[in-house]
C-alpha positions as CSV (number, residue, x, y, z in Angstrom):
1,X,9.8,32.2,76.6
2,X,9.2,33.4,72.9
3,X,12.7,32.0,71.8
4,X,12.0,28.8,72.8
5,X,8.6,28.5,71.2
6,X,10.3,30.3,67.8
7,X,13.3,27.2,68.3
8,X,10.7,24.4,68.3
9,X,9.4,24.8,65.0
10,X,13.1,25.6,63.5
11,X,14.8,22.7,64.7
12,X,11.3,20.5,63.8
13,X,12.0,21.9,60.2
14,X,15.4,20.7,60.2
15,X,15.1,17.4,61.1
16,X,12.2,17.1,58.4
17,X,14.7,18.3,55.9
18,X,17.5,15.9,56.6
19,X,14.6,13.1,56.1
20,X,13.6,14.0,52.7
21,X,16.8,14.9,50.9
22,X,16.6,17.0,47.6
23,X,18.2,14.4,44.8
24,X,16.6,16.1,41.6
25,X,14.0,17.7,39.6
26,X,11.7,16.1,37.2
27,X,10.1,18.6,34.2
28,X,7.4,18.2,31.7
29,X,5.3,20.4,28.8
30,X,2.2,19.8,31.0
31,X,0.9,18.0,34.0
32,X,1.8,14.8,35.7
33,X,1.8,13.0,39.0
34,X,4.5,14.0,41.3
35,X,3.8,11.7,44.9
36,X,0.1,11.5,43.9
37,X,0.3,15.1,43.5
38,X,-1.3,16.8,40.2
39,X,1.5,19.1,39.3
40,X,2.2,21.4,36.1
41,X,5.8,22.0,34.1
42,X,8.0,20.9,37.1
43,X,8.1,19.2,40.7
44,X,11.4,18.4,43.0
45,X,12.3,14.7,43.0
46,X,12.9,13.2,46.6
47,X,14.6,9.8,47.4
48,X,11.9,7.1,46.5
49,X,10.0,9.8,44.9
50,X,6.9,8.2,42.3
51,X,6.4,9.9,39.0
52,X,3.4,8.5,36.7
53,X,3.5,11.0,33.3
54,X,0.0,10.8,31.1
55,X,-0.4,12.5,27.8
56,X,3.4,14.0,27.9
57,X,6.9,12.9,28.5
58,X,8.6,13.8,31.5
59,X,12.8,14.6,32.2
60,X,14.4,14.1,35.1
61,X,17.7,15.5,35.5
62,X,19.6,13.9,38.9
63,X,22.2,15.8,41.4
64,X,24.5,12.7,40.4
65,X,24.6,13.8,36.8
66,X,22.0,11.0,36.2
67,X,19.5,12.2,32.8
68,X,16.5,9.9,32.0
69,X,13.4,10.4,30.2
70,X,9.9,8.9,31.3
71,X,7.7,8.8,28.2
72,X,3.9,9.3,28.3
73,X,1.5,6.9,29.9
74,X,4.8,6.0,32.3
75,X,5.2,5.1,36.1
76,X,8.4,5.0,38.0
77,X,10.2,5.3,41.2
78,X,12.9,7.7,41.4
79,X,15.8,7.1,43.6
80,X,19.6,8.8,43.9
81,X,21.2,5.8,42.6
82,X,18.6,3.9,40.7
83,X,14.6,4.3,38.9
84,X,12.2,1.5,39.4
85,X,10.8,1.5,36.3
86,X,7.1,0.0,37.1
87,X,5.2,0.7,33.9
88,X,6.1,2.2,30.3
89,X,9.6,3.2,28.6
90,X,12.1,5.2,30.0
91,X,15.3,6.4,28.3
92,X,18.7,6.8,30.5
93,X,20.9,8.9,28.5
94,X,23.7,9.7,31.3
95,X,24.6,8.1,34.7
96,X,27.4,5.3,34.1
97,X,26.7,4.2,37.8
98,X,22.9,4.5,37.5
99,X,20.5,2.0,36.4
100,X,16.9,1.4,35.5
101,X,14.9,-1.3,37.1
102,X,12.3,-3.3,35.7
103,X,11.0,-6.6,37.1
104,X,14.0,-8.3,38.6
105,X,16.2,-6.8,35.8
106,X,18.6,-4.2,36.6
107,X,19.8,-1.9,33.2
108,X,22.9,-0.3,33.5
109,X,25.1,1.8,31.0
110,X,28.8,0.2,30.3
111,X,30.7,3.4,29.4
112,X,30.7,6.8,29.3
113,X,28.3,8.0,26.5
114,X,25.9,4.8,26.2
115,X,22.6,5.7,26.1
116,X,19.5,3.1,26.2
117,X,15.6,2.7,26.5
118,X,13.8,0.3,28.9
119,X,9.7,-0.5,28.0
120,X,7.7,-2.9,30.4
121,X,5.0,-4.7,28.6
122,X,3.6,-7.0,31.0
123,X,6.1,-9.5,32.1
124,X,8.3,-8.3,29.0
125,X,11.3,-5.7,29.4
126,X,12.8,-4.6,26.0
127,X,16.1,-3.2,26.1
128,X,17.5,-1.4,23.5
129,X,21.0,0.5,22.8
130,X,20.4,3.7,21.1
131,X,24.3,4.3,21.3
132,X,27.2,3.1,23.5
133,X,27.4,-1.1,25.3
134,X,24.7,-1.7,28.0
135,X,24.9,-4.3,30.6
136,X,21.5,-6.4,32.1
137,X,21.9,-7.9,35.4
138,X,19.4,-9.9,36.9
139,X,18.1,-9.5,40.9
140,X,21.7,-10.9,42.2
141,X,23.8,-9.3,40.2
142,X,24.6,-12.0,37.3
143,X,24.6,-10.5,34.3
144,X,22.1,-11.7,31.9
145,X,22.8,-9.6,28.8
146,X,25.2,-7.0,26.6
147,X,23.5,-5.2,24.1
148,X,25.0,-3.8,21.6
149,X,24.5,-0.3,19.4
150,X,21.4,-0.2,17.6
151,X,20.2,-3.7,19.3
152,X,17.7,-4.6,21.4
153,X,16.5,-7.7,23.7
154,X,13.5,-8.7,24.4
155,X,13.6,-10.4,28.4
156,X,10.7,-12.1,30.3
157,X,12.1,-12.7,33.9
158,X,11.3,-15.8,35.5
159,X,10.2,-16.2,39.4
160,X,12.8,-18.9,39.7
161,X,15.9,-17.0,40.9
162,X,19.0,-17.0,38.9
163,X,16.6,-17.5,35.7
164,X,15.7,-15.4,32.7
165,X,15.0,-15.5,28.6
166,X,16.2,-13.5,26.5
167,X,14.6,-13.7,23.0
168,X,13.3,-17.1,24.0
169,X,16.5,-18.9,25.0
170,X,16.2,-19.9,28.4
171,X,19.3,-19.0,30.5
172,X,20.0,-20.5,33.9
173,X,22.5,-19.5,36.7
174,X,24.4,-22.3,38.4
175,X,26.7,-21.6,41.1
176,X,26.8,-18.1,39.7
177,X,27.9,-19.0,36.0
178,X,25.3,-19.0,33.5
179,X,25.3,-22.0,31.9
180,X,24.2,-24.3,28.9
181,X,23.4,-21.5,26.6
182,X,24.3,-20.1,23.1
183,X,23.0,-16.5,22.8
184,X,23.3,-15.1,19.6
185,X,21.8,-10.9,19.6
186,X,18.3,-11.5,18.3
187,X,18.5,-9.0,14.8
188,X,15.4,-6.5,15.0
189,X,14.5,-3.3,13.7
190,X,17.4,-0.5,14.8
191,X,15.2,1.2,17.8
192,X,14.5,4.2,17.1
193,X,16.4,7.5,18.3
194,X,12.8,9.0,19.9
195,X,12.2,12.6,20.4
């Protein structure tokens, strides 16, 4: 009789932990918001997990080698393949097949050493290359921009599908080609290399 009452709560724990799968850990000099938890220095990252960071800046180092930075006053959603970046900046800095989300833009890193910071400022996502080619997709998958090194975009997605601007040139899908556009990289101030 004992067994079985000692098995119940085994297996239960199991099944819980094959729910909520370990995909990282997420560290800070300080406290942030881990699941609408307070927490202090450091907090394990579950698939969907939320991280909102306040006065410090937060790192979150992925099982899939994935390395980004949320900076202060930041909100995200951490998943294993992906961050939905809801509020604030966040710097990617290794995970060729991950991305950063923002709006209906999707960031992602073109080759192996590319590195790149994504800010949402209302219904503006800057995107800037601090070293290596990154690639911006919009909600479909058509890719909207390449940035350069040392460049950066500014994009206002549109609620029309297929639609975006990028440094105020309008750019429209059509039949998945983007069409009747000349986009020249809008020259700004070189972004600067952050902490």
């Amino acid at each position: 009789m004992k067994i079985k009452i000692v098995l119940v709560p085994v297996m239960g724990m199991s099944l819980l932990a094959a729910e909520l799968p370990y995909i990282g850990v997420v560290n800070a000099e300080g406290s942030f918001w881990a699941d609408s938890a307070g927490v202090s220095n450091h907090a394990t990252l579950f698939n969907g997990s939320t991280i909102q960071t306040e006065a410090v800046p937060a790192s979150v180092q992925l099982k899939g080698g994935a390395r980004l930075v949320l900076d202060a006053q930041s909100s995200a959603r951490i998943y294993a393949d992906h961050t939905l970046l809801e509020k604030g900046r966040a710097q990617l800095d290794a995970g060729e097949t991950y991305d950063i989300e923002a709006r209906s833009l999707r960031v992602f890193l073109a080759a192996p050493g590319s590195r790149v910071i994504v800010t949402v400022r209302g219904a503006m996502i800057d995107v800037g290359a601090l070293s290596g080619q990154i690639r911006v997709t919009n909600g479909g998958g058509v890719l909207v921009a390449m940035v350069d090194p040392g460049k950066q975009f500014e994009l206002r997605p549109q609620a029309a599908p297929g639609a975006a601007v990028i440094a105020g040139v309008a750019v429209t899908v059509v039949a998945g080609v983007v069409a009747g556009i000349v986009v020249a990289q809008q020259q700004k101030s070189p972004i600067s290399q952050g902490r």
